[in-house]
LOPA-618926 format. One record per atom (N, C-alpha, C): residue number from 0; residue in one letter; x, y, z. Coordinates in pm, whole numbers, plus 50000, padded with zeros to 5 digits. Layout:
<atoms>
num->NUM, residu->A, u->X, v->Y, w->Z;
...
</atoms>
This chain:
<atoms>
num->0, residu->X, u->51367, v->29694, w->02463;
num->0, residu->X, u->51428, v->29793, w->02549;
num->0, residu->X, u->51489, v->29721, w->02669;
num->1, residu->X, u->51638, v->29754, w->02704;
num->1, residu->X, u->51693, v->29685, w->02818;
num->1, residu->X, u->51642, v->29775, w->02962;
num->2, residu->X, u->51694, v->29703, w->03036;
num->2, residu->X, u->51662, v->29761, w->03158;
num->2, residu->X, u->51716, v->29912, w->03217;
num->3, residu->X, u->51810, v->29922, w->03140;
num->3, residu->X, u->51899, v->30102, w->03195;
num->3, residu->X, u->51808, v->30176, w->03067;
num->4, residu->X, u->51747, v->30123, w->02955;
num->4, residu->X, u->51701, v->30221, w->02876;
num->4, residu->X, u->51564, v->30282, w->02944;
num->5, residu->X, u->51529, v->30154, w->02982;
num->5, residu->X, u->51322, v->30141, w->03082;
num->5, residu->X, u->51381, v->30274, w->03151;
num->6, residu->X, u->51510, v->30243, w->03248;
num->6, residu->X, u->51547, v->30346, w->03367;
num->6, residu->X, u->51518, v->30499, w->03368;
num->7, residu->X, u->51566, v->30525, w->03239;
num->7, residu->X, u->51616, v->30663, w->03196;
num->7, residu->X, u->51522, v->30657, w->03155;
num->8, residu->X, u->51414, v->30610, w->03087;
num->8, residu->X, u->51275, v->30671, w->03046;
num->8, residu->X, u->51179, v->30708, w->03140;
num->9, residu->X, u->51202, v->30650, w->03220;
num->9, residu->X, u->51103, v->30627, w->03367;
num->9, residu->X, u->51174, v->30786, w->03458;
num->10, residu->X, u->51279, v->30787, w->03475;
num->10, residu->X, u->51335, v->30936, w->03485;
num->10, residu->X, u->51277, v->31056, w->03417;
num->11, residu->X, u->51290, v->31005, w->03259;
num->11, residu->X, u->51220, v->31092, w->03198;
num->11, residu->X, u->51070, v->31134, w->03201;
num->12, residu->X, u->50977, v->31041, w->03215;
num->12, residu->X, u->50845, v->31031, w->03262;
num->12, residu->X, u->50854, v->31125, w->03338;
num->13, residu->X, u->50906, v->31045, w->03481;
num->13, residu->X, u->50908, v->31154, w->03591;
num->13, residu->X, u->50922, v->31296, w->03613;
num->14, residu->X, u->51014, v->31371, w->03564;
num->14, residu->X, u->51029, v->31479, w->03505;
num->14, residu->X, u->50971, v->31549, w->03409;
num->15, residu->X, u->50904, v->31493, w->03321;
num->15, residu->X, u->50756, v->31553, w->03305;
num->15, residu->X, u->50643, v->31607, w->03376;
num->16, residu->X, u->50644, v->31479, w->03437;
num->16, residu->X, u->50525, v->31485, w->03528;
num->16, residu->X, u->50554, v->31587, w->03623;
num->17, residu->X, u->50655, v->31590, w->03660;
num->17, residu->X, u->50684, v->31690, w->03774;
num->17, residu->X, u->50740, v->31850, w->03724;
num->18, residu->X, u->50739, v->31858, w->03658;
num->18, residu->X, u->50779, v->31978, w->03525;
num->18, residu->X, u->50636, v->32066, w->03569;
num->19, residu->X, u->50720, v->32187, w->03615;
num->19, residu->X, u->50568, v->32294, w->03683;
num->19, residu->X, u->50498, v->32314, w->03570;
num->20, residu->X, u->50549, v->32381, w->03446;
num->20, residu->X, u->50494, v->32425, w->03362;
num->20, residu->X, u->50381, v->32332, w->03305;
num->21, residu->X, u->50407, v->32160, w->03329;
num->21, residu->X, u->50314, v->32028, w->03265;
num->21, residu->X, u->50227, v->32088, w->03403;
num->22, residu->X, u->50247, v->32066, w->03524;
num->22, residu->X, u->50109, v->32052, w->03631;
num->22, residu->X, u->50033, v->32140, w->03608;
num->23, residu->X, u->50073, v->32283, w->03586;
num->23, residu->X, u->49981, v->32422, w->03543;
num->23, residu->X, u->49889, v->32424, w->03436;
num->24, residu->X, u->49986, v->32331, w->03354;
num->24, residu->X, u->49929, v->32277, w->03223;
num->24, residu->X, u->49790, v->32206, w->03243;
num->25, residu->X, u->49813, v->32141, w->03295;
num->25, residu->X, u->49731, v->32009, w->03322;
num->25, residu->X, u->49620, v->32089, w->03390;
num->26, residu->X, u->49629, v->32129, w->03540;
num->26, residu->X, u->49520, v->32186, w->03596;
num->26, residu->X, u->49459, v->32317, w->03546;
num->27, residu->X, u->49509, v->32401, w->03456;
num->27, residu->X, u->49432, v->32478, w->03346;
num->27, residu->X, u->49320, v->32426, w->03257;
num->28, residu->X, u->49403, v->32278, w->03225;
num->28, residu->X, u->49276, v->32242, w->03113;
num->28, residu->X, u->49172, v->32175, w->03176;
num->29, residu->X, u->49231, v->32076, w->03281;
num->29, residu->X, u->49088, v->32013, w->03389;
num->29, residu->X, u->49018, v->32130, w->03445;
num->30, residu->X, u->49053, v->32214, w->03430;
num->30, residu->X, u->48957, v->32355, w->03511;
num->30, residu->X, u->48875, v->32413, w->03376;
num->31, residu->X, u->48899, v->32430, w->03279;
num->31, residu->X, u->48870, v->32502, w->03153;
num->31, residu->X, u->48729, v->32418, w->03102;
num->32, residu->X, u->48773, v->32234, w->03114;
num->32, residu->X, u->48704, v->32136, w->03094;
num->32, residu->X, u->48576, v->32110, w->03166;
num->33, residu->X, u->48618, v->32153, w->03307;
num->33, residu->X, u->48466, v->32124, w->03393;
num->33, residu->X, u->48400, v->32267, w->03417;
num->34, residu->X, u->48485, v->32401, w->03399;
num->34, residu->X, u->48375, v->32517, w->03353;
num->34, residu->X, u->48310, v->32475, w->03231;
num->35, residu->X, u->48336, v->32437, w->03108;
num->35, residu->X, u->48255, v->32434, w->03018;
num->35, residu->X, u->48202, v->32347, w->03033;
num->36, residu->X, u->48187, v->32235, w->03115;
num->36, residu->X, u->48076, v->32101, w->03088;
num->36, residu->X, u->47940, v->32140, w->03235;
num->37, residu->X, u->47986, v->32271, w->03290;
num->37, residu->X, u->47902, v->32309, w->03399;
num->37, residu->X, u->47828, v->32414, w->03338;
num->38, residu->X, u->47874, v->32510, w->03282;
num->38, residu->X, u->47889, v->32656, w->03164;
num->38, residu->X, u->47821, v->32650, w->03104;
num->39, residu->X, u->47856, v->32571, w->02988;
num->39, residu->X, u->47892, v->32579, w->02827;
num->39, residu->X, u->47974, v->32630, w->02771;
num->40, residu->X, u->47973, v->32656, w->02639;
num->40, residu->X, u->48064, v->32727, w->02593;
num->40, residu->X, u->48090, v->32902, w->02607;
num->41, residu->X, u->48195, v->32957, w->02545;
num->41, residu->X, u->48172, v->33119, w->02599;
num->41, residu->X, u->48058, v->33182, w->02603;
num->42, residu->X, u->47926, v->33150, w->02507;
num->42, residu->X, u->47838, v->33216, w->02504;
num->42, residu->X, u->47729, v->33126, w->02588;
num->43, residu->X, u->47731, v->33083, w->02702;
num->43, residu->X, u->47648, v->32982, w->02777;
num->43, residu->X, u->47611, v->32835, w->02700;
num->44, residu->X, u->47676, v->32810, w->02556;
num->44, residu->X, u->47571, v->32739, w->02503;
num->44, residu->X, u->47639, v->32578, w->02514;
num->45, residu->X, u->47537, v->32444, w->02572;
num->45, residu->X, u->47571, v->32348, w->02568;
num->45, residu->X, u->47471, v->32269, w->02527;
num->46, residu->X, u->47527, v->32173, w->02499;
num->46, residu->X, u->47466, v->32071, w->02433;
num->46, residu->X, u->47571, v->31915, w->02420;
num->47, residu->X, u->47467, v->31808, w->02440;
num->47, residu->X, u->47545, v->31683, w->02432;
num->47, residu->X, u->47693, v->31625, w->02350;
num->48, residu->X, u->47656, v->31720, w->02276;
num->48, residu->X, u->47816, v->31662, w->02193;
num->48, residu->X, u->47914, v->31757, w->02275;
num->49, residu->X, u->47870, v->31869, w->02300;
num->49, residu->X, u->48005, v->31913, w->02400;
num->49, residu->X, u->48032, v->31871, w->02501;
num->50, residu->X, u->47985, v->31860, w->02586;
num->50, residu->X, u->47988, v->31775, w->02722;
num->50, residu->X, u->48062, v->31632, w->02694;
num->51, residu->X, u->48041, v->31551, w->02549;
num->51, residu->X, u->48064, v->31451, w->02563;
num->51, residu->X, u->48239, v->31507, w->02516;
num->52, residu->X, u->48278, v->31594, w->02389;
num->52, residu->X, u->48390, v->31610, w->02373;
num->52, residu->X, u->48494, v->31662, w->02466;
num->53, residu->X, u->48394, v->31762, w->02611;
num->53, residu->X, u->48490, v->31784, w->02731;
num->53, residu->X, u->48526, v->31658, w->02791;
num->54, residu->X, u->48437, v->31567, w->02849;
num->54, residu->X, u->48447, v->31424, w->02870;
num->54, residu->X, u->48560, v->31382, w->02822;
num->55, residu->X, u->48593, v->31347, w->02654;
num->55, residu->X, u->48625, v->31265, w->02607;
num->55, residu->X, u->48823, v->31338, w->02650;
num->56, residu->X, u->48809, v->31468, w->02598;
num->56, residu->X, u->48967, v->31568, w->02619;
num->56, residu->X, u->49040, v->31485, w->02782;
num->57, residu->X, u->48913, v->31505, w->02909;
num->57, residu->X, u->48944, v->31467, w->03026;
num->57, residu->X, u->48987, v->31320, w->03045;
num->58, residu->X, u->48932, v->31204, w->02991;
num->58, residu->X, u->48975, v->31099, w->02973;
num->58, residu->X, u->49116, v->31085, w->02884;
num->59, residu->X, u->49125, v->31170, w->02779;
num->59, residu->X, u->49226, v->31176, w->02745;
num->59, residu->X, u->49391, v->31199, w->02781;
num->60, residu->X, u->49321, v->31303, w->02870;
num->60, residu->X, u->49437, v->31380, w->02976;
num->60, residu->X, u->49491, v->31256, w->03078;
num->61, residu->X, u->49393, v->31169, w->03125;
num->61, residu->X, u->49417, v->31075, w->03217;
num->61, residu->X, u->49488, v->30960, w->03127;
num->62, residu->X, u->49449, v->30935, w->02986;
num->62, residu->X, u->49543, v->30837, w->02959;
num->62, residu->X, u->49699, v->30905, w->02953;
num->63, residu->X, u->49682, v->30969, w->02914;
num->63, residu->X, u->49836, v->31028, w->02893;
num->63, residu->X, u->49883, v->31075, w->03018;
num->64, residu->X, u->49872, v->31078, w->03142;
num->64, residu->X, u->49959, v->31067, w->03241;
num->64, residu->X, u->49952, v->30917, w->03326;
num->65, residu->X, u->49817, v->30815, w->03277;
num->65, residu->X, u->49879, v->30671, w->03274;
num->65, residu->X, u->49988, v->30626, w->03216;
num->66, residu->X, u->50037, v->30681, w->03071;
num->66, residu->X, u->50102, v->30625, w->02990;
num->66, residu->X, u->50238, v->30655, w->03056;
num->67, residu->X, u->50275, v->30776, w->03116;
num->67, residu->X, u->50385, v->30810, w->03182;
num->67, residu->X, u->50381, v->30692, w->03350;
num->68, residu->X, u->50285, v->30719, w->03389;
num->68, residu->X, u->50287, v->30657, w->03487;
num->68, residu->X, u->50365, v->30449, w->03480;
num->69, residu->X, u->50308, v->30449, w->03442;
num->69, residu->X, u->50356, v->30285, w->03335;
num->69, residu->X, u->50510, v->30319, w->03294;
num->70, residu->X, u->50513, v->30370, w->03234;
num->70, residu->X, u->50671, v->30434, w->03196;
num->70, residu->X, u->50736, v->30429, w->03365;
num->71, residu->X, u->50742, v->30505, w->03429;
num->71, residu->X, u->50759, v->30508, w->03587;
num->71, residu->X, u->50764, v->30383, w->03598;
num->72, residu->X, u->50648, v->30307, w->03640;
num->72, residu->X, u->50644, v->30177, w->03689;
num->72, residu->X, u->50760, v->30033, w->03653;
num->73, residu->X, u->50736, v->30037, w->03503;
num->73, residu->X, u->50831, v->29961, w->03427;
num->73, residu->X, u->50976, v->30012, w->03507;
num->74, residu->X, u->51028, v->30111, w->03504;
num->74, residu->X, u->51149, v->30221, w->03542;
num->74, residu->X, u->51189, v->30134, w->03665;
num->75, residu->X, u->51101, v->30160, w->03767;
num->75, residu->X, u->51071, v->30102, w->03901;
num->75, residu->X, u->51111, v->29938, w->03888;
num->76, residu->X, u->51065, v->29902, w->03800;
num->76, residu->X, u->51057, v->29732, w->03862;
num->76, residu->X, u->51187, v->29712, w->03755;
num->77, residu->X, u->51247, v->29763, w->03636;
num->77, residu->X, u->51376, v->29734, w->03593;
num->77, residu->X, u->51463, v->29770, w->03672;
num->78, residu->X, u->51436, v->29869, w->03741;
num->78, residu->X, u->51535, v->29886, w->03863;
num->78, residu->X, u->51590, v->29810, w->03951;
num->79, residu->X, u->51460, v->29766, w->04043;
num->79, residu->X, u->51467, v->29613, w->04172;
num->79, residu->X, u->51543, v->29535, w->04084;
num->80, residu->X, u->51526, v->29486, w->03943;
num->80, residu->X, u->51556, v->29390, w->03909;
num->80, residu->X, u->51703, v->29366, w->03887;
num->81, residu->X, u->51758, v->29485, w->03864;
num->81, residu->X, u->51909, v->29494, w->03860;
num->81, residu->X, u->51935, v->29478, w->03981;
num->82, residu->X, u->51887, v->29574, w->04092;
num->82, residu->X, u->51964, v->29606, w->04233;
num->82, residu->X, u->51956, v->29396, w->04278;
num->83, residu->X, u->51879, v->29342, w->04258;
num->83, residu->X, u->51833, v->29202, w->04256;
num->83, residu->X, u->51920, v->29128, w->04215;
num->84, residu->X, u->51980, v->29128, w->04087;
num->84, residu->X, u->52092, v->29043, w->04065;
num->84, residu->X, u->52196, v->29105, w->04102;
num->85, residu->X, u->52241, v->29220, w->04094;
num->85, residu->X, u->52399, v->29256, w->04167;
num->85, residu->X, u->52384, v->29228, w->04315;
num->86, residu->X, u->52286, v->29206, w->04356;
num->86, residu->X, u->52277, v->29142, w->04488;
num->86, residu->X, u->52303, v->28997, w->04512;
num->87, residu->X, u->52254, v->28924, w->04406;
num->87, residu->X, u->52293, v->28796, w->04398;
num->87, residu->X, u->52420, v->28772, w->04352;
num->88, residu->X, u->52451, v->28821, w->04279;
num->88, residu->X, u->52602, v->28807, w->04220;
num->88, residu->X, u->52714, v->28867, w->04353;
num->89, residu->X, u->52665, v->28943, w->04422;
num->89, residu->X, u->52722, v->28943, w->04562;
num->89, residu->X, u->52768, v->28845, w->04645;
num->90, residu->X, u->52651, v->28832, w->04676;
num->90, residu->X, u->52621, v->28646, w->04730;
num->90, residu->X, u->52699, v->28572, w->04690;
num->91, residu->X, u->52663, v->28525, w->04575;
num->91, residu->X, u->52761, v->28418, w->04557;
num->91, residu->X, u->52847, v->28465, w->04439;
num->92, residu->X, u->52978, v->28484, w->04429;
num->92, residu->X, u->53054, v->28571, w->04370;
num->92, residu->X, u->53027, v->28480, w->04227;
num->93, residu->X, u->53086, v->28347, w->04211;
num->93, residu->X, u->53079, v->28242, w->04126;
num->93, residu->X, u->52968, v->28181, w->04060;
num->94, residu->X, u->52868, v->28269, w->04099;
num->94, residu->X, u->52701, v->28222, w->03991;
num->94, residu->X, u->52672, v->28307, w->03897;
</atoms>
C-alpha cells in the first residue's frame, strides 16, 4: 500500500470512528456488556463462562477500534512523510 492509499484509509478509519451511529453502537454494547457481567443474564443468571464471554466481546470491541486506530496512525505518519519530502524537494529544487 502506497502512501495516498494508507491516507484515504486512515480518513476512512476516521470516519467510522466518528460515525454517530458506530459511537451509539459501541456504547450500547459496553453498557449491555457490564449490565450482564454485574446482572447476569435476563433472568439474573450468571456464571463463569458468561462473564468470561462478556469479557472476551469487550476485549474484542477494543481490538477493533485499535485496528482502526493503527489505520489512523499509519494515515498520520504517511502523511508527515510526504509533507517531508515535498518539503525537501522545495529546498533544494535539484535533489
Amino acid at each position: 500500500m502506497d502512501a495516498e492509499e494508507a491516507i484515504a484509509r486512515a480518513h476512512r478509519a476516521q470516519a467510522i470512528l466518528d460515525d454517530p451511529l458506530v459511537v451509539e453502537t459501541f456504547a450500547a454494547v459496553e453498557a449491555e456488556c457490564v449490565k450482564r457481567w454485574r446482572n447476569g443474564d435476563e433472568q439474573g443468571h450468571s456464571s463463569p463462562e458468561m462473564r468470561e464471554a462478556v469479557w472476551q466481546l469487550l476485549k474484542n470491541m477494543e481490538t477493533f477500534r485499535g485496528m482502526f486506530a493503527a489505520y489512523i496512525r499509519t494515515g498520520k505518519v504517511a502523511a508527515a512523510e510526504i509533507e517531508r519530502k515535498q518539503k525537501a524537494k522545495t529546498a533544494d529544487p535539484y535533489g
